[in-house]
C-alpha positions as CSV (number, residue, x, y, z in Angstrom):
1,X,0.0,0.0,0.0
2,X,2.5,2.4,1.1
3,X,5.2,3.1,-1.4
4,X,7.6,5.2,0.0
5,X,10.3,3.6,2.8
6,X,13.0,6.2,4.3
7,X,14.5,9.8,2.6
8,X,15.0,12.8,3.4
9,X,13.9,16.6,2.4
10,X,16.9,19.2,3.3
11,X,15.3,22.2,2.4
12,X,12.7,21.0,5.7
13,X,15.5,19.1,7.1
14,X,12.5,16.8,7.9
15,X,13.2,12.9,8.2
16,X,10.3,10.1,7.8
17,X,10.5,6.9,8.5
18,X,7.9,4.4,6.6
19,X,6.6,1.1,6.5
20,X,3.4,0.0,6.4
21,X,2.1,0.2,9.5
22,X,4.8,2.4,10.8
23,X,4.9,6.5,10.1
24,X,7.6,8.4,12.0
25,X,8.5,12.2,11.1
26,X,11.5,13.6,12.8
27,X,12.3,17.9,12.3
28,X,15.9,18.5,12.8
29,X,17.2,22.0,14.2
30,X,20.3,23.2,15.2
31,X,20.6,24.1,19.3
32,X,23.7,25.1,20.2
33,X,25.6,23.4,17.4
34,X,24.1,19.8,17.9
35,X,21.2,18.4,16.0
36,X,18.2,18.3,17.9
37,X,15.1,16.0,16.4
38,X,11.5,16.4,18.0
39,X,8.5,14.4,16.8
40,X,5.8,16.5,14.3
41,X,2.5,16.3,15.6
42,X,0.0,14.0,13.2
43,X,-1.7,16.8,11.9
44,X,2.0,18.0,10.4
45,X,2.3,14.6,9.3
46,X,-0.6,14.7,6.9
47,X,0.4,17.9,5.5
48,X,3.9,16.8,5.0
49,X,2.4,13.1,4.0
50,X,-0.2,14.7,1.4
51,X,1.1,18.0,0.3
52,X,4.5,18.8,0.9
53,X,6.5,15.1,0.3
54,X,3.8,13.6,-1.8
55,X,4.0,9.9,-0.4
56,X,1.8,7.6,-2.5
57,X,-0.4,5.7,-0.9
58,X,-2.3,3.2,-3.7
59,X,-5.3,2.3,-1.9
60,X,-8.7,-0.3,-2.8
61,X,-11.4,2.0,-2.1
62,X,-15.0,0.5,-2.9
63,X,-17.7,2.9,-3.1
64,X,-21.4,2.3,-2.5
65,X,-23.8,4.7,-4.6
66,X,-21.7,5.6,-6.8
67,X,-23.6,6.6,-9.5
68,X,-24.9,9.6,-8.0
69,X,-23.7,13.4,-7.8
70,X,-21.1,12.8,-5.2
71,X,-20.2,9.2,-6.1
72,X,-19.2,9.6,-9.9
73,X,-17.0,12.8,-9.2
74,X,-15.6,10.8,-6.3
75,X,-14.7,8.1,-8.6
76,X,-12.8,10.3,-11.2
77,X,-11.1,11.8,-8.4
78,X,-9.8,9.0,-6.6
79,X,-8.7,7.9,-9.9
80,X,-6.8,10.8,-11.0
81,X,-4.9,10.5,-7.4
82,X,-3.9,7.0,-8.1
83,X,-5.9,4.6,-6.3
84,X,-8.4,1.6,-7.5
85,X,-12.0,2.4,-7.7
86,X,-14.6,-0.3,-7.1
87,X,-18.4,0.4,-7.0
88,X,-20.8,-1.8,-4.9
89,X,-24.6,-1.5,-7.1
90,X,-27.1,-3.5,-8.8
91,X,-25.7,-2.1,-12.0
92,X,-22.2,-1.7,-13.7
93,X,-22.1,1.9,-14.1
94,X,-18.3,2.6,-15.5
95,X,-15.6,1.3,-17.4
96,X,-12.4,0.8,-18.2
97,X,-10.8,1.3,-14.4
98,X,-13.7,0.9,-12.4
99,X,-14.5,-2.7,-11.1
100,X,-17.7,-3.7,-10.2
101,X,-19.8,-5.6,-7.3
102,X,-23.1,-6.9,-7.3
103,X,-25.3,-6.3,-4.4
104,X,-29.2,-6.9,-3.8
105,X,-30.7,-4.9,-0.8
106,X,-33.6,-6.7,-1.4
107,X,-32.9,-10.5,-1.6
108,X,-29.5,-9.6,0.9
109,X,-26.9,-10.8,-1.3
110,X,-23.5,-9.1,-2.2
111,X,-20.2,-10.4,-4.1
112,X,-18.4,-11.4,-0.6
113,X,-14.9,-10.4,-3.4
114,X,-15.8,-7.0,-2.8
115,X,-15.3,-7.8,1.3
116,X,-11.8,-8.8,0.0
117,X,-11.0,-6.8,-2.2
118,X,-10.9,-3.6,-0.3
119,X,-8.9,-1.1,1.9
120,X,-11.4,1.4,2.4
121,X,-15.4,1.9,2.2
122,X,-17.3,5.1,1.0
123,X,-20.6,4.7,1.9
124,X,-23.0,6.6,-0.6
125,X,-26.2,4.2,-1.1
126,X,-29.8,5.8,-0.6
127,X,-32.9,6.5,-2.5
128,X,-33.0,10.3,-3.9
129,X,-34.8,12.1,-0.8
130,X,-36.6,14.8,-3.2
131,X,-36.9,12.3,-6.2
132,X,-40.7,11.7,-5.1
133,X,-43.0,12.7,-2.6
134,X,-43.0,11.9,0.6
135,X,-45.6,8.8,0.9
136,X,-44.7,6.6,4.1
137,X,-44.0,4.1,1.6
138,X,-41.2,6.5,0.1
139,X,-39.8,7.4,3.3
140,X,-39.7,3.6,4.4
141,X,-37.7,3.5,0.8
142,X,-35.5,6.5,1.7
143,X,-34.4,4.7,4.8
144,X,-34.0,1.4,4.2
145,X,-32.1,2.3,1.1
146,X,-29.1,3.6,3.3
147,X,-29.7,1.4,6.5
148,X,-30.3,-2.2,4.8
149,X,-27.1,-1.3,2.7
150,X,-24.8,-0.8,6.1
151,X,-26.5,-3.6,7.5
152,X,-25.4,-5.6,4.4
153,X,-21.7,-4.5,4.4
154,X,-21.3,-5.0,7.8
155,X,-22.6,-8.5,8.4
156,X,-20.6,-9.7,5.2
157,X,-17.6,-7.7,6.7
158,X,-17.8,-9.5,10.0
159,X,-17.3,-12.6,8.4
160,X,-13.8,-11.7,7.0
161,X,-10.4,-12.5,8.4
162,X,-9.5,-8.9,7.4
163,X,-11.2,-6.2,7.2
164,X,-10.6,-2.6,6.0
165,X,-9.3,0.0,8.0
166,X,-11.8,2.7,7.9
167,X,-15.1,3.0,6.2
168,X,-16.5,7.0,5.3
169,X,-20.3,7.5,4.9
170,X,-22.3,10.1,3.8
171,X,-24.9,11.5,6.2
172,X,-26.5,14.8,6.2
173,X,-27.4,18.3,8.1
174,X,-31.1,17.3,8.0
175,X,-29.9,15.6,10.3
176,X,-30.5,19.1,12.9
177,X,-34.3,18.9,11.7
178,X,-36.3,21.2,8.9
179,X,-36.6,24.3,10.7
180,X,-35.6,28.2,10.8
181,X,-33.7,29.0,13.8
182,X,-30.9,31.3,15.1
183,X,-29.6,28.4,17.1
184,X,-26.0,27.3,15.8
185,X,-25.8,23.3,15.5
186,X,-22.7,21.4,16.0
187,X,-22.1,17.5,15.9
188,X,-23.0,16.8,19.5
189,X,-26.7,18.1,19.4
190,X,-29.2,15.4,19.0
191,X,-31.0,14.7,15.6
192,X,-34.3,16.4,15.1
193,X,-37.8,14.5,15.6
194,X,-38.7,15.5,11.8
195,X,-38.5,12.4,9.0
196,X,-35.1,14.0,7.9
197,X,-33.9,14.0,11.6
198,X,-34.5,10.2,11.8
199,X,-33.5,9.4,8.4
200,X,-30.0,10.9,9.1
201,X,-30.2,9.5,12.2
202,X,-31.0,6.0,11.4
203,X,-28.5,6.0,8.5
204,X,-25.5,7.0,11.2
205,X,-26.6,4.6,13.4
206,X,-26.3,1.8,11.0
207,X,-22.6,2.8,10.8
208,X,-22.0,2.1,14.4
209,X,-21.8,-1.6,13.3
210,X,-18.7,-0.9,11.9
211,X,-17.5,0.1,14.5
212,X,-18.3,-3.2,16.3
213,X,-16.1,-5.4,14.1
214,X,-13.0,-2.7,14.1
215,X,-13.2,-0.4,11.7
216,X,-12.5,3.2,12.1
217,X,-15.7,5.1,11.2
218,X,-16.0,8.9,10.0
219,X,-20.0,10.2,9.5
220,X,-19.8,13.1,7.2
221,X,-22.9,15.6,7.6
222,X,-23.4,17.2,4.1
223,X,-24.7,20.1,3.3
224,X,-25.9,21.7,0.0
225,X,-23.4,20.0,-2.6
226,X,-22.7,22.4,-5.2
227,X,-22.0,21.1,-8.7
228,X,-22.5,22.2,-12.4
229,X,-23.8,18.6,-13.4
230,X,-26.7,18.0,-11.0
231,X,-28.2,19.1,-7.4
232,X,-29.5,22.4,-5.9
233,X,-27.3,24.4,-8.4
234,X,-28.5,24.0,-11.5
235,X,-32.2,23.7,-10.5
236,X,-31.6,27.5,-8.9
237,X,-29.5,28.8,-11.9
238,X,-32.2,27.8,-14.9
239,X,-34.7,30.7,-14.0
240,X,-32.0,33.2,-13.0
241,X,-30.5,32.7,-15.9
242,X,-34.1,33.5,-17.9
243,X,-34.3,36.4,-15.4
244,X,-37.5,34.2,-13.9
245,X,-35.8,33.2,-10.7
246,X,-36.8,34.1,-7.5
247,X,-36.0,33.1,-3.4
248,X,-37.9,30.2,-2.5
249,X,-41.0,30.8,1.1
250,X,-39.1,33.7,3.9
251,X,-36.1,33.6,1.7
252,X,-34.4,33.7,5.3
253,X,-33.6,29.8,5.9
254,X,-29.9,29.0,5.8
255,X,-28.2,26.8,3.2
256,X,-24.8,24.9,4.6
257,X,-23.5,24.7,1.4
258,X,-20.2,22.9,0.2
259,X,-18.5,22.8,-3.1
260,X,-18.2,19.1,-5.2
261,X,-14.4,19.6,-5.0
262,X,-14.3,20.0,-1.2
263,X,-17.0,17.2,-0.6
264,X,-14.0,14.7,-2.8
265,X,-11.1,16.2,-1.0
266,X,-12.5,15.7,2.5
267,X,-13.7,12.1,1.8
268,X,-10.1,11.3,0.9
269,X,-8.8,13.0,3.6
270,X,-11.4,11.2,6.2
271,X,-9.7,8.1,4.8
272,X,-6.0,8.5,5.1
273,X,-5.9,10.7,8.1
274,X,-6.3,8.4,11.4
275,X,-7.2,11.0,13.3
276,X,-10.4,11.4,12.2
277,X,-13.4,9.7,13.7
278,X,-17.0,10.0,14.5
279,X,-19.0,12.9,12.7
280,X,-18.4,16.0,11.0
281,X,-20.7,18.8,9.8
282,X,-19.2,18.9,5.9
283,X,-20.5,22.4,4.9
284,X,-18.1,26.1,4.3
285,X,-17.8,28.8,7.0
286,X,-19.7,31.0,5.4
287,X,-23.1,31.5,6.4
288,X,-25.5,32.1,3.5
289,X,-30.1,32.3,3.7
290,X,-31.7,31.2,0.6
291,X,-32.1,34.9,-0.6
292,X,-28.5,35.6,-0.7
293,X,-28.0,32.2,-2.7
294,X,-30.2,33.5,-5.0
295,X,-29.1,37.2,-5.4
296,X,-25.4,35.4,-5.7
297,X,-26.2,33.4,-8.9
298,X,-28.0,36.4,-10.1
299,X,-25.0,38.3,-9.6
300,X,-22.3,36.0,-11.0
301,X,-24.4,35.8,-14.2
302,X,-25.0,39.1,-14.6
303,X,-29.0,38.6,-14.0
304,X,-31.2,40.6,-11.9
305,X,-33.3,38.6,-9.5
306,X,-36.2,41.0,-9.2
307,X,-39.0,38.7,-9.0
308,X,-41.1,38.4,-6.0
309,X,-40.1,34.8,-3.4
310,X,-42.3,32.3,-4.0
311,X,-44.8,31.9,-1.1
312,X,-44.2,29.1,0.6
313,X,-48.1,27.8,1.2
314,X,-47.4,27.3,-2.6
315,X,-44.5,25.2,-2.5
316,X,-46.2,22.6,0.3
317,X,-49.3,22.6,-2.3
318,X,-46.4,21.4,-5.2
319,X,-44.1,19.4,-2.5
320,X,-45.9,18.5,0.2
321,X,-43.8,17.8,3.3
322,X,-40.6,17.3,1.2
323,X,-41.1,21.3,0.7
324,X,-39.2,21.5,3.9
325,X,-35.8,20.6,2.3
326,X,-36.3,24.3,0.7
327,X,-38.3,26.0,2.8
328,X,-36.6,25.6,6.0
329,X,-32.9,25.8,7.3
330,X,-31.0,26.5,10.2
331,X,-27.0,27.2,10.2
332,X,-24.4,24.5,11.2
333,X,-20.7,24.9,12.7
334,X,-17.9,23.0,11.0
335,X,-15.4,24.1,13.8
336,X,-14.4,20.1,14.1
337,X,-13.8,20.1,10.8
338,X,-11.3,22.8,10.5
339,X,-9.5,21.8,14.0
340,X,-8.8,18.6,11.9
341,X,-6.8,20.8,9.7
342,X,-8.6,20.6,6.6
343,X,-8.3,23.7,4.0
344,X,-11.3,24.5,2.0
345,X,-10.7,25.2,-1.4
346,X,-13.7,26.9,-2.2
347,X,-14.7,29.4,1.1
348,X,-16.7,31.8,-0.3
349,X,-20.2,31.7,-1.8
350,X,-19.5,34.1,-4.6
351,X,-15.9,32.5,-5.8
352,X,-17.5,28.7,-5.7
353,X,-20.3,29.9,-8.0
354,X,-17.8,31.5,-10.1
355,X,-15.7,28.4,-10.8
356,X,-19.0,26.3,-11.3
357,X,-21.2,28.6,-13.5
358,X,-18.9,30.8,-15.4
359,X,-17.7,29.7,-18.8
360,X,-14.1,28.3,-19.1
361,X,-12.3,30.4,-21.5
């Protein structure tokens, strides 16, 4: 896995030491003419691991899902940093690169190779929450899409002499409820009593097994992925673009949002960094309601957004109770995230639009 053993980099006069279960990082300095060495804390490890002395590490990483938004950028991205993709469906999405397991949520059956085969797990399975309205039989669907899936893994999993290191799944900030607040919420408040509370809930719960058998589990709570192929984006863009768009109810519910390029980097980085474990809020610093989204797109291309919002007794007559995904929204801290050390690429609102919606020259 690890291909890199023992050098040295003068200009940081930084020793490592590798194998591969062993990483040891040594700064030298000069005190009073002698040499001095004192150990790098792990958080200077990964930076000097990842960024700075650009150790390869080929890993197996099998993703689940991956033929959504997050899952097929995921998998070019992975790629392009040198490790094997695998995806875990009921159909062969890719080509080429990509290997592919069978799995059946339904009759309980998976290719027990895939259990073998891999170093890592991203878990991205579940229904589309706003693909259809919310019928108890579609919100039985949205859950045990993501629950019977972990449940699957995990039971195969424990049957395996070894077992990956560390598996990484998606979760969400519905997980702090459908609602409007000024309240701040941060990974240890408890999940909201709305469907998208307990669907979030449920999902991170069914992780937990993992945690049973000894893997090293990282829950990350997504926010608004932005993306020029698919999601919130586009959907918000089309009328603002035909000068037709508008802010959706109050136009004062917040939207943790989070660039497609920080959503791959941080998945990666939940994987290779050890330190990480447990949840994370996975959404920007910046703080943004529904009305500013709007009025940004409008801004970045060079539309006005003059139209009156759109009531939002109108959009639970259209949506019904999955009208809450738009209509409501409270803001979420990522302080855990960035203590971890991670660097957004994309931090503000008005730059991440600009890279996504403005055309390449």
């Amino acid at each position: 896995m690890l291909f890199a053993t023992t050098f040295a980099w003068s200009a940081l006069g930084t020793l490592v030491g590798a194998d591969e279960n062993v990483f040891v990082v040594y700064q030298f300095h000069e005190v009073g003419g002698k040499k001095v060495g004192r150990e790098i804390s792990p958080r200077q490890i990964y930076t000097l691991r990842r960024l700075s002395l650009q150790i390869i590490f080929r890993m197996k990483i099998l993703i689940t899902g991956a033929s959504g938004l997050i899952g097929s950028h995921l998998t070019v991205f992975l790629i392009d940093r040198g490790h094997d993709v695998a995806h875990l469906g009921r159909k062969k999405m890719h080509e080429g690169k990509v290997r592919h397991f069978n799995w059946d949520l339904e009759k309980e059956v998976m290719d027990v190779e895939a259990c073998q085969w891999a170093d890592a797990i991203i878990h991205l399975a579940g229904a589309n929450v706003s693909e259809k309205r919310w019928t108890e039989k579609r919100k039985k669907e949205i859950i045990d899409s993501r629950v019977k899936g972990a449940q699957l893994l995990a039971r195969n999993f424990r049957d395996q002499k070894t077992i990956p290191k560390v598996i990484v799944s998606a979760s969400g900030v519905g997980y702090y409820g459908m609602e409007t607040i000024e309240r701040i919420f941060s990974e240890t408040d408890p999940p909201s009593k709305d469907f998208f509370g307990e669907c979030c809930s449920k999902w991170e719960t069914s992780i937990d097994l993992f945690e049973e058998i000894g893997m090293r589990t990282v829950k990350l709570r997504i926010g608004v992925v932005l993306a020029k192929e698919g999601g919130a984006l586009p959907k918000l863009a089309g009328p603002v673009k035909w000068m037709i768009g508008s802010p959706l109810a109050s136009g004062k519910q917040w939207m943790p949002w989070i660039h497609i390029d920080d959503v791959c980097e941080l998945f990666l980085r939940a994987i290779e960094d050890d330190n990480m474990h447990g949840v994370y809020n996975a959404i920007a610093s910046q703080q943004i309601t529904n009305q500013q989204f709007v009025k940004t797109i409008g801004k970045v291309l060079h539309r006005p957004v003059f139209f009156p919002r759109i009531p939002k007794f109108v959009l639970k007559m259209m949506l019904g109770e999955m009208s809450g995904i738009v209509t409501e929204g409270s803001r979420v801290s990522n302080e855990k995230l960035l203590k971890t050390g991670f660097a957004f690429k994309h931090v503000e609102l008005e730059n991440a639009m600009k890279d996504l919606l403005e055309k390449k020259r």
